[in-house]
C-alpha positions, 0 to 999 in steps of 0.5 A: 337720621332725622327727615328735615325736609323733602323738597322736589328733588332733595331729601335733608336729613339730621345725623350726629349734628350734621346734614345728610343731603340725599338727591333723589330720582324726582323730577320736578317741571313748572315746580311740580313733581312728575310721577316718574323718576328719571334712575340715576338722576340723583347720583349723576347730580351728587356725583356733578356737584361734587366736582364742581365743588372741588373746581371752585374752592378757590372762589367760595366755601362750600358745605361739603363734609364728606361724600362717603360718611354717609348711610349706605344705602344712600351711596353716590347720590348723599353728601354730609353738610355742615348746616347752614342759615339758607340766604332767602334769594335764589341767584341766578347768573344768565349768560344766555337769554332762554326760559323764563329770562326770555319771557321777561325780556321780551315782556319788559326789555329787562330780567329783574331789573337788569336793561337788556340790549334790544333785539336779543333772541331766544338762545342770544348770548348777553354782553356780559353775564347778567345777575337775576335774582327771584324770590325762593318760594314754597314747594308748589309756589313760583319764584318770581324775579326780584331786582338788585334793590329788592335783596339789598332792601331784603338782606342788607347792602353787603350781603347782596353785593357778595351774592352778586359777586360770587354769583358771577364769579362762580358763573364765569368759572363754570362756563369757560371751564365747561366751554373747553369741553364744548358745553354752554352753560347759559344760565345757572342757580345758586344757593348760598347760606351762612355757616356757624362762624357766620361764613358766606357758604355755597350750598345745596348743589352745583352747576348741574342738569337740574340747576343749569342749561346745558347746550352742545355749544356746536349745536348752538344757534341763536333764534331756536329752542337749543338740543339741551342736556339737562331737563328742558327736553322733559319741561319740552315734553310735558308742555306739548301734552296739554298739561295744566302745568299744576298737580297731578303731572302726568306719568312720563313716558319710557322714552322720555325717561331714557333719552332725559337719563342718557342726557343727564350722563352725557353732561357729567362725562363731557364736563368732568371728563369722567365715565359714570 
């Protein structure tokens, strides 16, 4: 196989034409890797997207060839793509208001672009499912949030309205499906690319720990960080350590590795149903 890219958490490889997308143990925080991979992160994440692929194959293509065609050594945690022309624009769905959303919130009344009622908290959940958009910057870069306008302006007046659309859509079916196990997706990102017959295709990964929140929705409580199941407790450990937030990133301590690990597994079983 041929490396293509690594990234901060994938490995993209060439094979027989096709894409060998590998997910590592890496763990990326503030968009820098930290020294200490989480084990078994790449598998729960392949193992998750898969599922959630499955779950909306009704709503959007995706990029899925094989999950087992795949070099052994790689097993559990390598899919086999088609290859993909990648869209420029990150897209997030926000359900609920935390992280860099909330930053933009308090900042500005808005998150790229899209007004907000006043007086939303940290953990508020929106009126309705809100599109926020950023830019998709190089390894070591920021995103930053762009509006509507700014993808209609980037990549024309239709493909924007259908990043919009299955945005939302892939959103909404993801969160009341994980809401009947009693998980709140408050917010997600997605990837999208077009395919060789020029298809809109869903790519990358998922609705996982990496590319979502999770929260316990019995735990869940409006004006408080929320208890998450995905890597807010290792971006909540890293900035309490006085960290620059810039590489090198410190080494993570064994007890942060396990209980992020232990969180990792709890979403996939709660939300497929399924023991890893």
């Amino acid at each position: 196989m041929k490396l293509l890219h690594s990234g901060k958490v994938r490995d993209v490889y060439e094979d027989r034409g096709d894409i060998i997308l590998v997910a590592s143990d890496r763990v990326s925080v503030y968009d820098v890797i930290l020294p200490t991979p989480i084990p078994d992160k790449g598998k729960v994440l392949t193992q998750l997207s898969l599922w959630w692929f499955e779950q909306l194959a009704d709503i959007v293509p995706n990029h899925v060839i094989s999950a087992t065609d795949v070099p052994a050594e790689y097993a559990g945690r390598a899919i086999r793509c088609r290859k993909l022309s990648m869209v420029q624009v990150e897209c997030i769905a926000r359900g609920y208001l935390a992280g860099l959303g909330l930053q933009e919130y308090q900042a500005k009344g808005s998150v790229s672009g899209v007004a907000l009622p006043s007086g939303l908290v940290e953990g508020s959940k929106l009126p309705e499912p809100v599109f926020t958009p950023t830019t998709k910057a190089p390894l070591g870069e920021h995103d930053e949030f762009i509006t509507y306008a700014d993808v209609a302006a980037q990549e024309g007046d239709d493909l924007a309205g259908e990043l919009r659309r299955l945005t939302l859509e892939v959103y909404t079916r993801g969160a009341e499906l994980a809401a009947a196990r009693g998980v709140i997706i408050a917010d997600t990102k997605l990837e999208f690319g077009r395919d060789a017959d020029g298809r809109l295709v869903l790519g990358d990964e998922v609705l996982t720990s990496d590319s979502s929140r999770f929260w316990p929705a019995d735990q869940w409580q409006p004006g408080r960080p929320q208890f998450s199941f995905d890597k807010q407790f290792v971006r909540d450990w890293a900035a309490g350590t006085g960290w620059d937030k810039k590489a090198p990133a410190p080494d993570v301590p064994e007890h942060v590795v396990e209980a992020t690990r232990a969180r990792y597994i709890e979403a996939y079983e709660r939300i497929t149903g399924r023991t890893f």
